[in-house]
C-alpha positions in Angstrom: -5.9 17.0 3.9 -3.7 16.7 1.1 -4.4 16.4 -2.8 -2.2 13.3 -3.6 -0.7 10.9 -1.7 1.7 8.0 -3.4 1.9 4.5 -2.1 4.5 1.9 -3.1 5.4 -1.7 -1.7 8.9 -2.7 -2.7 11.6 -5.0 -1.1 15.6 -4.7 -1.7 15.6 -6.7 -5.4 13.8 -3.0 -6.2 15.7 -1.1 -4.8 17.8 0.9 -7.4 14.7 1.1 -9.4 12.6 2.6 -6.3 15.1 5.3 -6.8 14.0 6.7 -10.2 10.6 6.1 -9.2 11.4 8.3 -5.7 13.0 11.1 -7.6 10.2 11.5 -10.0 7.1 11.5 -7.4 9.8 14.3 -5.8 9.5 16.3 -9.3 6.2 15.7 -10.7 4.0 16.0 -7.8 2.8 18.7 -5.3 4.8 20.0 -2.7 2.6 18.3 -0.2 2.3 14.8 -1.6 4.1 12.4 0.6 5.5 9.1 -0.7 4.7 5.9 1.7 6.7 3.2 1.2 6.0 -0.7 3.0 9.0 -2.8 2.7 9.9 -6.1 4.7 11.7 -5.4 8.3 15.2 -6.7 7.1 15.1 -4.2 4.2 14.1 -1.1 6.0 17.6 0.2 6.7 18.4 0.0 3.0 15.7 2.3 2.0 15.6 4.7 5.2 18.3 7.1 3.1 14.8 8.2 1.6 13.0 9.4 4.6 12.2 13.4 5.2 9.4 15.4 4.9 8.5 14.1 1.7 8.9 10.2 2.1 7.5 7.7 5.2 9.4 4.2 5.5 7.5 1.5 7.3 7.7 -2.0 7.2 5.1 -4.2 6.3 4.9 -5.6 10.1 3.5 -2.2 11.3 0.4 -2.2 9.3 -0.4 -5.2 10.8 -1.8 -6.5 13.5 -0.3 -7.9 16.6 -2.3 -11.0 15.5 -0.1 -11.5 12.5 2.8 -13.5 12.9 5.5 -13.3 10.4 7.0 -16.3 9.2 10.4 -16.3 7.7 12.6 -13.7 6.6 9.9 -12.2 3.9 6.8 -10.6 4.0 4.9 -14.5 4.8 2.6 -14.2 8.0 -0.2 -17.2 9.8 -2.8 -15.0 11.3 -3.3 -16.4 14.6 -7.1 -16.3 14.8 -7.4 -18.7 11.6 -3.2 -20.3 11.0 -4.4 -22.1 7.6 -3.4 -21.1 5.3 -0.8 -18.9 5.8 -0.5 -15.1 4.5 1.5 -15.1 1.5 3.9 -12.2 1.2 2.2 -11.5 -2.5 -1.1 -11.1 -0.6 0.4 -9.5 2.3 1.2 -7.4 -0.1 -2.0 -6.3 -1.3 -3.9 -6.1 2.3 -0.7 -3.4 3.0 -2.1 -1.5 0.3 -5.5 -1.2 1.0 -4.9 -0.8 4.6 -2.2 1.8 4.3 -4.7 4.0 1.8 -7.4 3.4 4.1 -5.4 5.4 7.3 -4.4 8.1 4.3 -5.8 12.0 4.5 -5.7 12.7 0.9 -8.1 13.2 -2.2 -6.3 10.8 -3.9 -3.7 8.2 -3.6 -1.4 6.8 -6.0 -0.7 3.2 -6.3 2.5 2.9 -8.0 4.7 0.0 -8.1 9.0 0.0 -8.4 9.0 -0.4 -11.8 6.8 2.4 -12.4 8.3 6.3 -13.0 6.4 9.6 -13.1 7.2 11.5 -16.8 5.1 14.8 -16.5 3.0 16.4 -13.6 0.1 15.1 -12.0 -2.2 16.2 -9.3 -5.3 14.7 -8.0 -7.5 16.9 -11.1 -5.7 14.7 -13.5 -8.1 11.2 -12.5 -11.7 13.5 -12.7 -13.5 14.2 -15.9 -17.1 16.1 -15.7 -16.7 16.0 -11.9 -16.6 12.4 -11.4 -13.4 10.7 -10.4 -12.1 8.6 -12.9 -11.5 5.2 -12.3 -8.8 2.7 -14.1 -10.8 0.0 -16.0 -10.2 -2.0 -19.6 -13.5 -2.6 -20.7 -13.8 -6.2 -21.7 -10.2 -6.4 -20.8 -10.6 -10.2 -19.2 -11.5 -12.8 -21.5 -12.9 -16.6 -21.3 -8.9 -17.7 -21.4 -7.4 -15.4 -18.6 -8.8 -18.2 -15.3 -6.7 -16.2 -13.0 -8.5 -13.1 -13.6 -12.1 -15.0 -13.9 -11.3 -16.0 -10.0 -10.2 -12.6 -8.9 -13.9 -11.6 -10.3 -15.9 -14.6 -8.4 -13.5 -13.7 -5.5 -14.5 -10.0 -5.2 -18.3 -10.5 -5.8 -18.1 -13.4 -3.2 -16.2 -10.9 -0.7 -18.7 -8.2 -1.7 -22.4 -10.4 -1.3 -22.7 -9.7 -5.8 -24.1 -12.2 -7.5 -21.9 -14.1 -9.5 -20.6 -11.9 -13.0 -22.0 -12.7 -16.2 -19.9 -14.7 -18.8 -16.9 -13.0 -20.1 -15.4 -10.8 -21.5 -15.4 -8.7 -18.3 -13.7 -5.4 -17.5 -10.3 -5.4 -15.9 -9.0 -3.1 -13.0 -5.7 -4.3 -13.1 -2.8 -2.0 -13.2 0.9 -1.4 -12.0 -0.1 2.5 -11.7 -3.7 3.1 -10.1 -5.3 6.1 -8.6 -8.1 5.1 -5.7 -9.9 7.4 -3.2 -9.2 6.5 0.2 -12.4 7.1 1.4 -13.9 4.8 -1.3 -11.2 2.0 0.3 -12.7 3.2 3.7 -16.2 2.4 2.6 -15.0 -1.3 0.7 -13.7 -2.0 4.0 -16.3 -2.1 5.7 -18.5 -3.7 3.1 -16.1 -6.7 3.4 -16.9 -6.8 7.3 -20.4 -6.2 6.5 -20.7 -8.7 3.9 -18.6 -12.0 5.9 -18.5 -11.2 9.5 -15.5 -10.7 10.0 -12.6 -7.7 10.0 -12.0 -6.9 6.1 -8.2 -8.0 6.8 -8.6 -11.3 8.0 -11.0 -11.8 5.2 -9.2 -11.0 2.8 -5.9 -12.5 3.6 -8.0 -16.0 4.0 -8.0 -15.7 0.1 -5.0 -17.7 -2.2 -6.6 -16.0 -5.3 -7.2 -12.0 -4.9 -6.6 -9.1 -6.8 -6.6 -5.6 -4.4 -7.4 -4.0 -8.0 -10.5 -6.0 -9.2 -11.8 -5.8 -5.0 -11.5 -2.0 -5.8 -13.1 -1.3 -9.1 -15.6 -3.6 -8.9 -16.6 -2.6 -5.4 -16.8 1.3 -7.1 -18.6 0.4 -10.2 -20.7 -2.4 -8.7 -21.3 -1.3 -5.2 -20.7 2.3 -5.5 -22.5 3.4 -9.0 -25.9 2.6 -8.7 -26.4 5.3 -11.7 -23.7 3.0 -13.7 -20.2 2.6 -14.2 -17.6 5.5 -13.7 -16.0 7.2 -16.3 -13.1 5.4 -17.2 -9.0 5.9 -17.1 -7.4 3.2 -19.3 -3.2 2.1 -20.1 -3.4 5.5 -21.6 -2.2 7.2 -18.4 1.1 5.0 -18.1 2.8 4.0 -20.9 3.3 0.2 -19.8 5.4 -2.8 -21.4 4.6 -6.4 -19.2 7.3 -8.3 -21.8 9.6 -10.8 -19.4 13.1 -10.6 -21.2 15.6 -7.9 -20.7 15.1 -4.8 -23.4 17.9 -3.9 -25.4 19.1 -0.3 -26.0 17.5 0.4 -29.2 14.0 -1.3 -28.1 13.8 0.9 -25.0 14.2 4.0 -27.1 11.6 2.9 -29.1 9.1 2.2 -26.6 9.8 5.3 -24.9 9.3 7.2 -28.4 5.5 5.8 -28.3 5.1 7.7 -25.2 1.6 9.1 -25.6 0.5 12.7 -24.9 -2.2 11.6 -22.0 0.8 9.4 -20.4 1.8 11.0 -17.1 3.7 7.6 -15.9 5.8 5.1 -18.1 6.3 1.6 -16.6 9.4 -1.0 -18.2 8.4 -4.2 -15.9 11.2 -5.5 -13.3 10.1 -8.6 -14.4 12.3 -8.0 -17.6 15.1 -7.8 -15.7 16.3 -5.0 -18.3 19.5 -3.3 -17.1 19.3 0.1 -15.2 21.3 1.9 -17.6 18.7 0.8 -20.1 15.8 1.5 -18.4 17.4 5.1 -17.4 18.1 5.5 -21.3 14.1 5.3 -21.8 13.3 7.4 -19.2 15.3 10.0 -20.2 13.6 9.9 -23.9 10.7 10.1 -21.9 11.7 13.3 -20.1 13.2 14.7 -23.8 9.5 13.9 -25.2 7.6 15.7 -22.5 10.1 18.8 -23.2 10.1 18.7 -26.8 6.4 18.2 -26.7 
């Protein structure tokens, strides 16, 4: 078994900034930590320059099963046991991810996305605190106005036989760097198939609304904690902005100089659509931080 396993679904749009996030999981983590990486079958070949000891290319369609038909040229499937609705590549998505950390040997496994690079060392020891493994959570991080994140709750507890949550503000799990135990996903698996009567993945991909993040927190602090929540692991441990417009030079640098000392990931959202050079420019404050520091 290894220490610390990293997992990352990305698709060609990502990939130059895969490639920061692949060199850093290559510095900052142990020797033995592997990096799996699901992308659609058409954009396989452009990421298989990555594969050796230390990376694993698949494509999306080999974590599924035969009974999953893909649809298009994306990551889209129609499950032939139950065609309607179809899979949606966003939730296809999500299933890879919990099935893939399922099948891992590791302590832990890191749930990183594109956008998301490593700025100091980590190892498995950096999610425990008083011999509990920590668990990512924003206490009374979802509010009455956030509907999406209200559903992903009711989804969960539905998916899990909970009753349904109390009024909000609840906590949110909900993170573009996460840290999960794959025998905790082994064990949330088979709650799912427990709880529905049916295999976890067709249960879950029968969902429009889910979040992989809320199934997995709530399943630990709900399900799992019976002596009450986990210790938690907040935005502290990735320095994260979510803002949609491109970043200009000077604002990168600036976010990167409010790099905290607990951060041991920093994460500029592709959504922004900043330029690479930029987004290299606050990485390496980042990595002039961590050595001045």
């Amino acid at each position: 078994m290894s220490e610390l396993a990293v997992i990352t679904p990305s698709f060609r749009g990502d990939a130059e900034i895969f490639a920061d996030l692949h060199r850093s999981v290559l510095e900052f983590t142990p020797d033995d930590t592997v990096h799996h990486v699901f992308v659609p079958e058409s954009d396989k070949p452009l990421f298989s320059r990555y594969e050796g000891p230390r990376c694993r290319i698949f494509t999306s369609a080999e974590l599924m099963p035969r009974r999953y038909v893909r649809i298009g040229k994306g990551d889209s499937y129609v499950n032939a046991r139950r065609p309607w609705p179809p899979v949606r590549g966003w939730i296809t998505q999500q299933a890879i991810k919990i099935a893939a950390a399922g099948r891992l040997d590791a302590d832990v496994v890191l749930v990183a996305d594109s956008d998301v690079v490593l700025v100091r060392p980590v190892n498995a020891r950096r999610f425990e605190s008083g011999g509990q493994r920590l668990l990512y959570r924003e206490d009374n991080g979802v509010n009455a106005g956030m509907e999406r994140h209200l559903i992903w709750h009711r989804v969960a507890r539905e998916l899990f036989g909970l009753p349904a949550a109390p009024p909000p503000p609840l906590p949110d799990y909900v993170s573009s760097f996460n840290f999960w135990e794959p025998a905790v996903v082994r064990a949330m698996q088979q709650r799912i198939q427990e709880t529905t009567g049916r295999d976890w993945l067709d249960a879950f991909t029968a969902q429009l609304h889910i979040s992989e993040f809320m199934m997995y927190g709530i399943f630990v602090d709900e399900v799992l904690s019976a002596g009450g929540p986990r210790p938690a692991a907040d935005n502290a441990v990735c320095h994260n902005t979510w803002q949609t417009t491109p970043m200009g030079h000077d604002e990168a640098i600036a976010f990167a100089d409010r790099l905290g000392p607990d951060a041991v990931a920093m994460m500029i959202s592709a959504k922004s659509h900043t330029p690479l050079d930029i987004r290299r420019s606050a990485i390496q404050r980042c990595a002039t931080i961590v050595k001045s520091g």
